[in-house]
PyMOL Python script that loads the backbone (N, CA, C, O; Angstrom):
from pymol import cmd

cmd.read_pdbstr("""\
ATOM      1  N   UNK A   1      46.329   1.621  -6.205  1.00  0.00           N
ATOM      2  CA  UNK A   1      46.444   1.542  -4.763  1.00  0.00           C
ATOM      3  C   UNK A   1      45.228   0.835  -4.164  1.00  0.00           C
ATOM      4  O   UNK A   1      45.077   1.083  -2.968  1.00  0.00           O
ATOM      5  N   UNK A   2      44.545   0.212  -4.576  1.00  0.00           N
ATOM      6  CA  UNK A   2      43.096  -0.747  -4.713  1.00  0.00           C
ATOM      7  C   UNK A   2      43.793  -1.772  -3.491  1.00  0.00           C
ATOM      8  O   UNK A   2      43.544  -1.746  -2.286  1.00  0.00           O
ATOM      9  N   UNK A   3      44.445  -2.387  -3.994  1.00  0.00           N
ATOM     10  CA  UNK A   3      44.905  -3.194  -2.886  1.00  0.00           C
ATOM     11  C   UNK A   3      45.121  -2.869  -1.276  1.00  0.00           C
ATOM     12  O   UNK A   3      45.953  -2.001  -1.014  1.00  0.00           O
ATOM     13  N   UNK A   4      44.491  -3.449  -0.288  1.00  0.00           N
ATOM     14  CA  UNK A   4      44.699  -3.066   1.326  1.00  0.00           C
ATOM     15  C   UNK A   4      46.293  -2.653   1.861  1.00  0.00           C
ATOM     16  O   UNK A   4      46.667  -1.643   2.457  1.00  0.00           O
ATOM     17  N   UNK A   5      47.050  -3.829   1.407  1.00  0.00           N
ATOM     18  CA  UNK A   5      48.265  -3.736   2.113  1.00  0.00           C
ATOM     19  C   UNK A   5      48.987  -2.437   1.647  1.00  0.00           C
ATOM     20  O   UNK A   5      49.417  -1.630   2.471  1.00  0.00           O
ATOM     21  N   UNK A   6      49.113  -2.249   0.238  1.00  0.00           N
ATOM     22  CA  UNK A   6      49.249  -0.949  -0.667  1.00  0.00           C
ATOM     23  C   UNK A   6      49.519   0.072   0.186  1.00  0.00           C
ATOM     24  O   UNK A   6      50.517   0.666   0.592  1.00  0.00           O
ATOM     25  N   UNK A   7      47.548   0.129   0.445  1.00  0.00           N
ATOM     26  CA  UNK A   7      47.295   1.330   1.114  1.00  0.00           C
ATOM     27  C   UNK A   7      48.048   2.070   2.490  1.00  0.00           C
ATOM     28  O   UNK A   7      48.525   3.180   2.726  1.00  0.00           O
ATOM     29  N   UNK A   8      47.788   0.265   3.553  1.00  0.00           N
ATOM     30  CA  UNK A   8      48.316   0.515   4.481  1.00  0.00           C
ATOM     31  C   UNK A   8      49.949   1.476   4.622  1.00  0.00           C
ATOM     32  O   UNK A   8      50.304   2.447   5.290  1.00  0.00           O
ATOM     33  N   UNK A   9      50.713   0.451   3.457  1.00  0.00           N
ATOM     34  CA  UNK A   9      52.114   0.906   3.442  1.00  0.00           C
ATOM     35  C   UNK A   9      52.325   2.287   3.130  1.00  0.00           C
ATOM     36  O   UNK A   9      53.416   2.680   3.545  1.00  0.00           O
ATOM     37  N   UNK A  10      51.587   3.228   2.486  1.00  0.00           N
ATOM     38  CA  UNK A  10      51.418   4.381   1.945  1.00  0.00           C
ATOM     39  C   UNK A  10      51.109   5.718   3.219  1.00  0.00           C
ATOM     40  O   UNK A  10      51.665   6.745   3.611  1.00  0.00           O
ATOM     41  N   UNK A  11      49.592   4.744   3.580  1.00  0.00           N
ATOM     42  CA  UNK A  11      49.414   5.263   5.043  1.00  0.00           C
ATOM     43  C   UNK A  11      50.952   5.929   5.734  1.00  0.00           C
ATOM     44  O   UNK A  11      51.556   6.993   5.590  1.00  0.00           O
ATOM     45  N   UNK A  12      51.131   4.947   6.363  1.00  0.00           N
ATOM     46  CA  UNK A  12      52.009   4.399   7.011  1.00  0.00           C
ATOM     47  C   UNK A  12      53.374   5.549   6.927  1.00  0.00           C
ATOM     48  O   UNK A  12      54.052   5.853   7.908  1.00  0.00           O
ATOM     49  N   UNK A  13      53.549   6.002   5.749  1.00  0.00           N
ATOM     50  CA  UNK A  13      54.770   6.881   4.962  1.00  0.00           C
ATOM     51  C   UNK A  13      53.847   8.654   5.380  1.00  0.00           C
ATOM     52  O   UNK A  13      54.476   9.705   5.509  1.00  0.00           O
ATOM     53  N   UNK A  14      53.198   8.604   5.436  1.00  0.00           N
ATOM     54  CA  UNK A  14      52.365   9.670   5.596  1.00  0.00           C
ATOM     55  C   UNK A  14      52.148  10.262   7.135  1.00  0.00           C
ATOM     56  O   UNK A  14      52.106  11.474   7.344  1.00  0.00           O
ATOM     57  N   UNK A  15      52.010   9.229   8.231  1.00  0.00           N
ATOM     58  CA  UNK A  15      51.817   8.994   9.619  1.00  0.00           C
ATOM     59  C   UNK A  15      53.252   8.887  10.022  1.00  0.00           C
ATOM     60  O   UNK A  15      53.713   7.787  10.327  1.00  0.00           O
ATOM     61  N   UNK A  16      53.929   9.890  10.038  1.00  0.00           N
ATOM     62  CA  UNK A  16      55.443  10.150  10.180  1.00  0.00           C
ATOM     63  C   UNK A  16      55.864   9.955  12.361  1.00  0.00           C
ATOM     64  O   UNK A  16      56.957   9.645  12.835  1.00  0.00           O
ATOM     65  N   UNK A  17      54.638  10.254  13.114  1.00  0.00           N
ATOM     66  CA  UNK A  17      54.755   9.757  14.039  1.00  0.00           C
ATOM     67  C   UNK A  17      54.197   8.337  14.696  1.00  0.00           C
ATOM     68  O   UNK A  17      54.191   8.131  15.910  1.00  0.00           O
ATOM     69  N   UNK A  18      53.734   7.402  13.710  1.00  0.00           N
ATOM     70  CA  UNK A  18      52.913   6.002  14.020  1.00  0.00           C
ATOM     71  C   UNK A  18      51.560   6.696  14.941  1.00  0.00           C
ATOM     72  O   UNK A  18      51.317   6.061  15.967  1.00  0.00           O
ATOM     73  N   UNK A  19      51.170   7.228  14.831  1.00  0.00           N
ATOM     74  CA  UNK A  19      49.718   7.569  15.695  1.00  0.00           C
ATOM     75  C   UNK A  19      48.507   7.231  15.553  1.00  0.00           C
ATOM     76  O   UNK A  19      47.573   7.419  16.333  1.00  0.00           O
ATOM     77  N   UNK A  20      48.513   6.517  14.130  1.00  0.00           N
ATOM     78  CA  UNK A  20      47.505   6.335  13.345  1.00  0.00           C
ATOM     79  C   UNK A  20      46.591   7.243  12.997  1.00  0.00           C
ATOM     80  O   UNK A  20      45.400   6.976  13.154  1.00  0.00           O
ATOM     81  N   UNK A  21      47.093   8.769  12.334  1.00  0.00           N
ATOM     82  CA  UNK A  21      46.329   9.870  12.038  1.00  0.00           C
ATOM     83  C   UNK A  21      47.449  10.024  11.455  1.00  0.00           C
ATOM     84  O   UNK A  21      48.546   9.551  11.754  1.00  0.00           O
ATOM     85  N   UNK A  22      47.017  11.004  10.229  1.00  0.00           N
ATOM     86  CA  UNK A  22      47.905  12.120   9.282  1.00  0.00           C
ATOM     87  C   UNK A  22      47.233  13.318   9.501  1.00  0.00           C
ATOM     88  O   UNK A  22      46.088  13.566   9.122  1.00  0.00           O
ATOM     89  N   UNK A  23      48.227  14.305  10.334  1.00  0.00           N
ATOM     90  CA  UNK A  23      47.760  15.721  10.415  1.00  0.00           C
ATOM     91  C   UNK A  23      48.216  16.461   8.849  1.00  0.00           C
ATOM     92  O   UNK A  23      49.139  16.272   8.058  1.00  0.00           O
ATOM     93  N   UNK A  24      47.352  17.136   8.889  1.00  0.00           N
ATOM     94  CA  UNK A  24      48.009  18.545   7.552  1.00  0.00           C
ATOM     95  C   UNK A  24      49.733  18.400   7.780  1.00  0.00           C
ATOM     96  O   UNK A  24      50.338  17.887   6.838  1.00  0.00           O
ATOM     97  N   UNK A  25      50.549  18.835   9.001  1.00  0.00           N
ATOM     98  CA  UNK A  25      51.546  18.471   8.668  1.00  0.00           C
ATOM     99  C   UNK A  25      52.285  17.552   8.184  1.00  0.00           C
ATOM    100  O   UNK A  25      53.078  18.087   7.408  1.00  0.00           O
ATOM    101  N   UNK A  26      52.536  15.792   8.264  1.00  0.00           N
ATOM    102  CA  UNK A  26      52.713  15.407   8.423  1.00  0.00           C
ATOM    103  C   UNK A  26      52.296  15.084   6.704  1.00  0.00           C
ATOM    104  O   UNK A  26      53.284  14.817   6.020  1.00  0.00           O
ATOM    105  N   UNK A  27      51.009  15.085   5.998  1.00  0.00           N
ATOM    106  CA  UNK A  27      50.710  15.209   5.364  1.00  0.00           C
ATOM    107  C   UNK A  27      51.825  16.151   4.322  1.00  0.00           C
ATOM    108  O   UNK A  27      52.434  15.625   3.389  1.00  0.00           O
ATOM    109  N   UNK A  28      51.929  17.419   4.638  1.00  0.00           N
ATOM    110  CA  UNK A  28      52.738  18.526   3.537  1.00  0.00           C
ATOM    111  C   UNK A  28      54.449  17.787   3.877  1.00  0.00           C
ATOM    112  O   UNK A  28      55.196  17.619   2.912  1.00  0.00           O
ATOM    113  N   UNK A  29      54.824  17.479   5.005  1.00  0.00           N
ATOM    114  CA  UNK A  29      56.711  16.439   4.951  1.00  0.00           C
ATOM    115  C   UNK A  29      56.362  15.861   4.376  1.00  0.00           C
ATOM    116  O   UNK A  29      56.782  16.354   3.330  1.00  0.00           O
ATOM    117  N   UNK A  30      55.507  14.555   3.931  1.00  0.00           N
ATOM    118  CA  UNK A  30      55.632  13.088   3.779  1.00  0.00           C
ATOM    119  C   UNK A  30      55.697  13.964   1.751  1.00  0.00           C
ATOM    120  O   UNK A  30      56.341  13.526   0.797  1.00  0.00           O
ATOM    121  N   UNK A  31      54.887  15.072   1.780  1.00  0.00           N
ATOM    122  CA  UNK A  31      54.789  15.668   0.265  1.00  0.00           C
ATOM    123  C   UNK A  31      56.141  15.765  -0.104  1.00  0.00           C
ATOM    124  O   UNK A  31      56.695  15.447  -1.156  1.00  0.00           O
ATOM    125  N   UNK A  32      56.519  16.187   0.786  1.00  0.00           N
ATOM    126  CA  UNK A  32      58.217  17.050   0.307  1.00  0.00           C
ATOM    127  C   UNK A  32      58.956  15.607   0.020  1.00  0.00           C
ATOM    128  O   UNK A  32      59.477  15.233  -1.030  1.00  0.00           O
ATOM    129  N   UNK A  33      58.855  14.989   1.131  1.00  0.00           N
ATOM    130  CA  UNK A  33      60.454  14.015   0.792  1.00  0.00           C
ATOM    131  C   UNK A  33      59.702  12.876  -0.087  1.00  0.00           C
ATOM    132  O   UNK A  33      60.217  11.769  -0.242  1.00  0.00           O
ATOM    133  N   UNK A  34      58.562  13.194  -0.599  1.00  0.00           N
ATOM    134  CA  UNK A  34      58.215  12.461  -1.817  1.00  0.00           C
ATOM    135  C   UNK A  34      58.380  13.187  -3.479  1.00  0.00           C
ATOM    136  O   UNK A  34      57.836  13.031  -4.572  1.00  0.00           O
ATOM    137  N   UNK A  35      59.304  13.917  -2.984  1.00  0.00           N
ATOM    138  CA  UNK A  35      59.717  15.281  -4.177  1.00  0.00           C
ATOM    139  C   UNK A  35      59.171  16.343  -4.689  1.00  0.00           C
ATOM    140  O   UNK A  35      59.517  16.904  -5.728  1.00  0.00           O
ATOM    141  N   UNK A  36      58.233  16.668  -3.908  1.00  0.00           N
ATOM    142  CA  UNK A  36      57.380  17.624  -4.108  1.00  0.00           C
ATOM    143  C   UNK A  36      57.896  18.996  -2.983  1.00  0.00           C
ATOM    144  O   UNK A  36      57.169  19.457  -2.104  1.00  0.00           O
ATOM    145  N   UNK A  37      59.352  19.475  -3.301  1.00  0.00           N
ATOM    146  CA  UNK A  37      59.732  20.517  -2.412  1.00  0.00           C
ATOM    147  C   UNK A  37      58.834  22.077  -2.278  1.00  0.00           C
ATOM    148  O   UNK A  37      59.218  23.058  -1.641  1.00  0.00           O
ATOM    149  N   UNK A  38      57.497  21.952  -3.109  1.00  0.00           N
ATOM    150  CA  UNK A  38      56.959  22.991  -3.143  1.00  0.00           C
ATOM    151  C   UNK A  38      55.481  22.751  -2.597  1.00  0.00           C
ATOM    152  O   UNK A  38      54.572  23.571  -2.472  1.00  0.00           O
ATOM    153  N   UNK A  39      55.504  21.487  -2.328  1.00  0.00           N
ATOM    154  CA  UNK A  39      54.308  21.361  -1.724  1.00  0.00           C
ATOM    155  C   UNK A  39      54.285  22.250  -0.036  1.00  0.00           C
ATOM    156  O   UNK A  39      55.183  21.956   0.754  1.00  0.00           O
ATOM    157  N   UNK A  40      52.935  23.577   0.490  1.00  0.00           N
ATOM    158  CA  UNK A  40      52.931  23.769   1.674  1.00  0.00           C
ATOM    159  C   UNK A  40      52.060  23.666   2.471  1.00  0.00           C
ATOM    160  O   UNK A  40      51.079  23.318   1.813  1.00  0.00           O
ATOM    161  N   UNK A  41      51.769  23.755   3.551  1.00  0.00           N
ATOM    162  CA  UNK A  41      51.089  23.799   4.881  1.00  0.00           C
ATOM    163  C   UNK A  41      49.632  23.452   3.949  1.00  0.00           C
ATOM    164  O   UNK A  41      49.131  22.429   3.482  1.00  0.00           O
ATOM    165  N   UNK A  42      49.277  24.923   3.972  1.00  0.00           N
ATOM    166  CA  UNK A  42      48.101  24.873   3.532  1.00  0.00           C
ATOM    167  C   UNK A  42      47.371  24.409   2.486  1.00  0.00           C
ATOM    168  O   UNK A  42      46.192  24.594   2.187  1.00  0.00           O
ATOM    169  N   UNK A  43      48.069  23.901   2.071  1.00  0.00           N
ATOM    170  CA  UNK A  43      47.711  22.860   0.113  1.00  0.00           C
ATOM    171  C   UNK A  43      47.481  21.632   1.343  1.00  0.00           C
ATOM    172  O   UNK A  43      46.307  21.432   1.656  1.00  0.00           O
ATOM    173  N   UNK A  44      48.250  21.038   1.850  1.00  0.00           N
ATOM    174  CA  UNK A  44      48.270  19.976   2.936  1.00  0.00           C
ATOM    175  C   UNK A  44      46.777  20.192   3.806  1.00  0.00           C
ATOM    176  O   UNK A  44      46.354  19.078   4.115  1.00  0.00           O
ATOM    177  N   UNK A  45      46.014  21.116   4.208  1.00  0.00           N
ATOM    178  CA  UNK A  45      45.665  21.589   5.030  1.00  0.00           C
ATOM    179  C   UNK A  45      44.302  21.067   3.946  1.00  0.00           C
ATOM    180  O   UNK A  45      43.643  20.083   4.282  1.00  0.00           O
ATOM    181  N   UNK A  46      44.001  21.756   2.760  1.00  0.00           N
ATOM    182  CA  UNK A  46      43.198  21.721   1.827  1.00  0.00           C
ATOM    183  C   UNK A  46      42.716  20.315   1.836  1.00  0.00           C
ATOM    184  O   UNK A  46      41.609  19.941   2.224  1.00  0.00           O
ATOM    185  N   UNK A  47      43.415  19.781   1.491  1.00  0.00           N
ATOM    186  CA  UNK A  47      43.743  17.896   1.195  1.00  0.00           C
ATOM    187  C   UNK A  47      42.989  17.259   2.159  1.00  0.00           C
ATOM    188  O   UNK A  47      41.860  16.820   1.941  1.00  0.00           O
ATOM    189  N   UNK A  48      43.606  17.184   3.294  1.00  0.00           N
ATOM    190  CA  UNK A  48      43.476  16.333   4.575  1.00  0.00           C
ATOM    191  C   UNK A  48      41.535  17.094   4.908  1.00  0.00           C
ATOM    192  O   UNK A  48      40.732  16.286   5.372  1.00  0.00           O
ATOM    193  N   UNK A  49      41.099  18.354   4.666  1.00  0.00           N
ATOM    194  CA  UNK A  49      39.889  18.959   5.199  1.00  0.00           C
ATOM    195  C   UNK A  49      39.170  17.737   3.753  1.00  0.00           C
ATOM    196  O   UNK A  49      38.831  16.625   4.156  1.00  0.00           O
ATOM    197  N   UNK A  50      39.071  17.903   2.876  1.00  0.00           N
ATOM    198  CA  UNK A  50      38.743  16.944   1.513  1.00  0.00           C
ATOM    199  C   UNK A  50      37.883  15.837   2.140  1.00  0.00           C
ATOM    200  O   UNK A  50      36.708  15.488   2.025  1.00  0.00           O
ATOM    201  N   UNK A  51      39.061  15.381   2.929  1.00  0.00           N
ATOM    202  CA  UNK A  51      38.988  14.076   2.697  1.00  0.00           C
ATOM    203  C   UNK A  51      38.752  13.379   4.581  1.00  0.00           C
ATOM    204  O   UNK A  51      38.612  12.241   5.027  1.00  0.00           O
ATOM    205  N   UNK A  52      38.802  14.524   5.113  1.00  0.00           N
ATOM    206  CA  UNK A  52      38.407  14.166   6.494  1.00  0.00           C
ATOM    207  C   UNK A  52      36.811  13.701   6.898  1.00  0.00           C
ATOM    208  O   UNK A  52      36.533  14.899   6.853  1.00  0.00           O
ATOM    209  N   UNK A  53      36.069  13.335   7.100  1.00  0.00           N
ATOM    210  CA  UNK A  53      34.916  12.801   7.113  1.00  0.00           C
ATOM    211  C   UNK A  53      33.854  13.058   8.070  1.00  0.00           C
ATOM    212  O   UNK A  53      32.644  13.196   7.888  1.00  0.00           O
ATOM    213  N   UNK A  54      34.884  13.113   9.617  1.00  0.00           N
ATOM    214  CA  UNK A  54      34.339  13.219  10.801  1.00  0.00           C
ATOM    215  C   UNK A  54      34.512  14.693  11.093  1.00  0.00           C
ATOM    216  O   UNK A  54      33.901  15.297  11.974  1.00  0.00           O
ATOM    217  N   UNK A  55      35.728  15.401   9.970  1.00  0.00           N
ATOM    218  CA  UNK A  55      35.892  16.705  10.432  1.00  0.00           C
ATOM    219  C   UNK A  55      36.670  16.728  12.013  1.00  0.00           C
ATOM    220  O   UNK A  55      36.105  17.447  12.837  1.00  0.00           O
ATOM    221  N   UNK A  56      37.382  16.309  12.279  1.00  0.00           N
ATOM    222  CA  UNK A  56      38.774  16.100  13.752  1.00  0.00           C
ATOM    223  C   UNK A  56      39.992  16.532  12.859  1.00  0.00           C
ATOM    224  O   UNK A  56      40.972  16.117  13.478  1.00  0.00           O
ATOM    225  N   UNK A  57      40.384  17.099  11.821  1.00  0.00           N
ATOM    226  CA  UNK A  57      41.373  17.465  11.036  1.00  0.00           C
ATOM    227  C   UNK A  57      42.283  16.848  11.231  1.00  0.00           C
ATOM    228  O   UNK A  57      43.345  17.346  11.603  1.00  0.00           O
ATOM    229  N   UNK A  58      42.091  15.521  11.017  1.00  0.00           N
ATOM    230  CA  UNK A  58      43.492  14.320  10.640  1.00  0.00           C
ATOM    231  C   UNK A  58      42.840  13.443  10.030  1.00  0.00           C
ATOM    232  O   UNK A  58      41.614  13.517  10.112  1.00  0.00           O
ATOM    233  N   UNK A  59      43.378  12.468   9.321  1.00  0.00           N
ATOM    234  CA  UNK A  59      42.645  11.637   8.651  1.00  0.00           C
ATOM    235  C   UNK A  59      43.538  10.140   8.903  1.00  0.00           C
ATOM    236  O   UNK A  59      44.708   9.775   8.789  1.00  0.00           O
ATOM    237  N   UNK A  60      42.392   9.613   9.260  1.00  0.00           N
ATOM    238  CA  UNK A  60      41.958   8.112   9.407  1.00  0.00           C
ATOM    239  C   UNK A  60      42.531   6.791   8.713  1.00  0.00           C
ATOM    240  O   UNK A  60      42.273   6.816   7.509  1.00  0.00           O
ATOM    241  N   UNK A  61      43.097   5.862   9.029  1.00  0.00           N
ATOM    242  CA  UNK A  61      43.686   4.613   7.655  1.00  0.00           C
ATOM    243  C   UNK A  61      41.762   4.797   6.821  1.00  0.00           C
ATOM    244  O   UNK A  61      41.449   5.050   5.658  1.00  0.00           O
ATOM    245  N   UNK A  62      41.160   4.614   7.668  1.00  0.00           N
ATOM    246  CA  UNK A  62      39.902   4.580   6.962  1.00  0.00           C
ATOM    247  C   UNK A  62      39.254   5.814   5.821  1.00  0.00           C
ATOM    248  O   UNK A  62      38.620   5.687   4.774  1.00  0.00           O
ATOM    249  N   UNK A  63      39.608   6.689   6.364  1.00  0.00           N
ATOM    250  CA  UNK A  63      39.126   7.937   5.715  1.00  0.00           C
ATOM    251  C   UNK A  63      40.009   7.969   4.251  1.00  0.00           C
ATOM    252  O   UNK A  63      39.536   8.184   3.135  1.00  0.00           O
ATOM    253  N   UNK A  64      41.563   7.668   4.625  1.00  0.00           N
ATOM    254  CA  UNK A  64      42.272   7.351   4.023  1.00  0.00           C
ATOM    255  C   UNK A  64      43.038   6.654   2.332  1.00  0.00           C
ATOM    256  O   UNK A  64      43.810   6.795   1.384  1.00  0.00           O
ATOM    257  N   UNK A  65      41.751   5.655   3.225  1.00  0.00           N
ATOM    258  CA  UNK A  65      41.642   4.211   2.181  1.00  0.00           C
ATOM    259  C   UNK A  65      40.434   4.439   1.406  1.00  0.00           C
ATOM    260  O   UNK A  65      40.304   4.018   0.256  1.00  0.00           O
ATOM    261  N   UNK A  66      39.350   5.256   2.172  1.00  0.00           N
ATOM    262  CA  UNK A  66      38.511   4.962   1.323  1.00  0.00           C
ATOM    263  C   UNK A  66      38.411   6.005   0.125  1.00  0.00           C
ATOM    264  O   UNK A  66      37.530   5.950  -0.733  1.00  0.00           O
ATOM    265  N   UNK A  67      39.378   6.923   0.170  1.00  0.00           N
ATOM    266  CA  UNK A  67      39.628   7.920  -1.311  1.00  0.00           C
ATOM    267  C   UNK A  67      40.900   7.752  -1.755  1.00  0.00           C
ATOM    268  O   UNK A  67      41.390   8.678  -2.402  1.00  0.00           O
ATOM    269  N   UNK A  68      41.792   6.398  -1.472  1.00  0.00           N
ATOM    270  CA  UNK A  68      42.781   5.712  -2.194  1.00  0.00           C
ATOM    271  C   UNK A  68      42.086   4.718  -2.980  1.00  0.00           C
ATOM    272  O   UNK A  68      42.409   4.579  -4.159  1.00  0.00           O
ATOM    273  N   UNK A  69      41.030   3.899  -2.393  1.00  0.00           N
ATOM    274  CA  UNK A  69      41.160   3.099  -2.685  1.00  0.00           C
ATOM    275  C   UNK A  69      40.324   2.768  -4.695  1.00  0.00           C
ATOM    276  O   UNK A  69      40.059   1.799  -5.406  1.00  0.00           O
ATOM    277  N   UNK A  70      40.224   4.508  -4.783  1.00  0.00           N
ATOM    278  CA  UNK A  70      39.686   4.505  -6.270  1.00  0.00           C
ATOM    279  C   UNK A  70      40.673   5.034  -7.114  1.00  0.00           C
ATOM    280  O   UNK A  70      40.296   5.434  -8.216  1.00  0.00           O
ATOM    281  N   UNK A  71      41.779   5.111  -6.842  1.00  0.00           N
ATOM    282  CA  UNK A  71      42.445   5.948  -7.890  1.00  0.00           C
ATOM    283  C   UNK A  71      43.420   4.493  -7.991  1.00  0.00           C
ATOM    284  O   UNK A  71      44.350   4.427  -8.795  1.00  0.00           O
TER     285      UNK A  71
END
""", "prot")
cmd.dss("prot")
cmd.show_as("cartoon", "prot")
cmd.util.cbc("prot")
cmd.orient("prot")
């Protein structure tokens, strides 16, 4: 997922209302209808705190990208 556009598109699947933020929710749907019917709230909740930066509990294309962009 190194690649920008990648990322963006991924983003993008995650940010289920275009807002340019992924809340914990939005985060634990985008889990599910990516087949993960057991993924919940708070595993989501876990994730998004990880990887939030500024600490505003949503995360950023930036915040985003920049712990996509190593795996």
């Amino acid at each position: 997922m190194a690649h920008i556009d990648d990322a963006r598109k991924t983003f993008d699947k995650f940010d289920l209302d275009g807002d340019g933020y992924v809340t914990p929710a939005e985060f634990q749907q985008a889990m599910v209808e990516l087949g993960d019917r057991h993924y919940t709230v708070s595993l989501a909740e876990a994730v998004v705190k990880s990887r939030d930066d500024n600490g505003d509990g949503v995360l950023t294309f930036d915040e985003f990208y920049d712990k996509a962009k190593d795996l």
